[in-house]
One Martini backbone bead per residue (centre of mass of N, CA, C, O) as a GRO file, in nm:
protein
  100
    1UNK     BB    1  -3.585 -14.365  -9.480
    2UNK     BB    2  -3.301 -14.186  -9.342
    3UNK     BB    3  -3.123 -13.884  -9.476
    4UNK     BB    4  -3.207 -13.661  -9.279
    5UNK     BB    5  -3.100 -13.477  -8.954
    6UNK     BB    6  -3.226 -13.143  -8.843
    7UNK     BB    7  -3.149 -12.831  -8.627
    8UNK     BB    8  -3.298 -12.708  -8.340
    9UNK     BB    9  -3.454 -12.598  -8.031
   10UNK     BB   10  -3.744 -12.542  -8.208
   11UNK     BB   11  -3.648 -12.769  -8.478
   12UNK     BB   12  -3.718 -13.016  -8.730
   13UNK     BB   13  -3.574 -13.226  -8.987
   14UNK     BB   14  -3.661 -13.418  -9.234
   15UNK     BB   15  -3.523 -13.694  -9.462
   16UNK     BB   16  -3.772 -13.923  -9.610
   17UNK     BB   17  -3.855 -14.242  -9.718
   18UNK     BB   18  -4.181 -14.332  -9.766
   19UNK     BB   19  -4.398 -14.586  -9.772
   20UNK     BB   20  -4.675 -14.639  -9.918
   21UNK     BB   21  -4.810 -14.795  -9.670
   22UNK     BB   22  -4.744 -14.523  -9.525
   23UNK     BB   23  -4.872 -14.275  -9.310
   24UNK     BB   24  -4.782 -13.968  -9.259
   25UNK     BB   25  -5.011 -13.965  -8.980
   26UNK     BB   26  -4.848 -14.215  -8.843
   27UNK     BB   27  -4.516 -14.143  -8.862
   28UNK     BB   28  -4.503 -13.958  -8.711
   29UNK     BB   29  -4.628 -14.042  -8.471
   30UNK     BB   30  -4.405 -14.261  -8.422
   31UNK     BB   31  -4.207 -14.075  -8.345
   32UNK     BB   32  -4.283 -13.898  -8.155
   33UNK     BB   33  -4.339 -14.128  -7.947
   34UNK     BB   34  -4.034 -14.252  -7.965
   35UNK     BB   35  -3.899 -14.003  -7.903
   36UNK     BB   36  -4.004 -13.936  -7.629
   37UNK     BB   37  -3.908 -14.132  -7.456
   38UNK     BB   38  -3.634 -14.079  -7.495
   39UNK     BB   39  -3.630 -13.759  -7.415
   40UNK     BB   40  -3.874 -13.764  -7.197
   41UNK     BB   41  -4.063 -13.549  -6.981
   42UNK     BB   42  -3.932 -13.274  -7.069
   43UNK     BB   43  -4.052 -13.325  -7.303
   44UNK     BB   44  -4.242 -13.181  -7.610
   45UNK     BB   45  -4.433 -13.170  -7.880
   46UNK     BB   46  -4.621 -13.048  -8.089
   47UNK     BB   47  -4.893 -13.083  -8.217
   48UNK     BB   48  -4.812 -12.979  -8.519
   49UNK     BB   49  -4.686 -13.022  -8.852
   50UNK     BB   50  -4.482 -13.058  -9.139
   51UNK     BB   51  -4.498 -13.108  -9.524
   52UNK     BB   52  -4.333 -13.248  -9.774
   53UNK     BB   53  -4.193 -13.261 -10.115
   54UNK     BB   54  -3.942 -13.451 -10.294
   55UNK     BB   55  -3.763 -13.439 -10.541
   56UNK     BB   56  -3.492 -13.663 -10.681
   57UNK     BB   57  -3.338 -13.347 -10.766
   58UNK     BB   58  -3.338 -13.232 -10.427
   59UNK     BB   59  -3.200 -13.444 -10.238
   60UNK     BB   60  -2.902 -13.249 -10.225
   61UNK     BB   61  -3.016 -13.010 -10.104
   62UNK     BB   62  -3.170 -13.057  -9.864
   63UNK     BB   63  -2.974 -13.189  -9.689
   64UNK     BB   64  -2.781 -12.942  -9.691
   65UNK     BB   65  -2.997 -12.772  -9.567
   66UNK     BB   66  -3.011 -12.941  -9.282
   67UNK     BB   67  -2.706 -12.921  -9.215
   68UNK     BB   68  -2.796 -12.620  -9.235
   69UNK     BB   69  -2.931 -12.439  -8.978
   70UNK     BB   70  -2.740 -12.224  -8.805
   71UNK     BB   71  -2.708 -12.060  -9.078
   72UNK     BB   72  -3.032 -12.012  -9.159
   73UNK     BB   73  -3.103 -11.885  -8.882
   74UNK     BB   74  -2.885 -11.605  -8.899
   75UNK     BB   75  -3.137 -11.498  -9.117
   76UNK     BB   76  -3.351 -11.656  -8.985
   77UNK     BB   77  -3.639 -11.794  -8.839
   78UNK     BB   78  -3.876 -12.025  -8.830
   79UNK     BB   79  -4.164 -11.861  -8.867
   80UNK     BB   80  -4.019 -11.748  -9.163
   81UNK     BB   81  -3.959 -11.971  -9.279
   82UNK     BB   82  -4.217 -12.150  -9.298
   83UNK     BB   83  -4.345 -11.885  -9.466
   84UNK     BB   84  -4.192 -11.957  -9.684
   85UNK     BB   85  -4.230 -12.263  -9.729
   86UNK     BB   86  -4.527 -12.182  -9.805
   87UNK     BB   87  -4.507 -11.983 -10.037
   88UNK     BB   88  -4.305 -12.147 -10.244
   89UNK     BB   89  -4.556 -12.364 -10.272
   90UNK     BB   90  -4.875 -12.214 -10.249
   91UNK     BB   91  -4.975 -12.222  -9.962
   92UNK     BB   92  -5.237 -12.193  -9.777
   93UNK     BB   93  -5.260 -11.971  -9.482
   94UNK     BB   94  -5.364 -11.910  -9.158
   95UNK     BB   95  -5.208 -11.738  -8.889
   96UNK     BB   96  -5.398 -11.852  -8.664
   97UNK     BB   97  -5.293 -12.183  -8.697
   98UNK     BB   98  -4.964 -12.223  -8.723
   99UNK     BB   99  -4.876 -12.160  -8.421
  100UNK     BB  100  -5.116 -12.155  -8.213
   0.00000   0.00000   0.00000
């Protein structure tokens, strides 16, 4: 079930849940796929994505966060922002691979 969703024009943000009986990285799949028939040909996702995971005390937090990504945006670009959230999570993460 989807909760929020936005972005801007080089990255978008989505906040769902996910039911247990279905993989990230198939759901991912299914969205890209369906997503890019719906916005053309001259559209294409990247490779790969980023996901975190949200407690239930979090959920009006993150969804505030996405539907302001224009006021975030103009603190900082999508590649600071993802390194910000890649290192206040603690994952490790080496620069030559985040960005492709």
């Amino acid at each position: 079930m989807l909760i929020a969703a936005g972005g801007t024009g080089n990255h978008v943000h989505l906040l769902f849940i996910l039911p247990a009986s279905c993989s990230l990285a198939h759901a991912v799949q299914k969205l890209k796929g369906s997503s890019s028939r719906w916005l053309g040909r001259s559209f294409s996702w990247q490779e790969g994505y980023g996901a975190f995971s949200v407690s239930a005390s979090q959920v009006l937090v993150v969804k505030r966060y996405i539907q302001n990504q224009k006021e975030h945006h103009c603190k900082r670009n999508f590649e600071q922002e993802f390194v910000a959230l890649l290192r206040n999570c603690g994952i490790e993460y080496d620069e030559r691979y985040v960005f492709g």
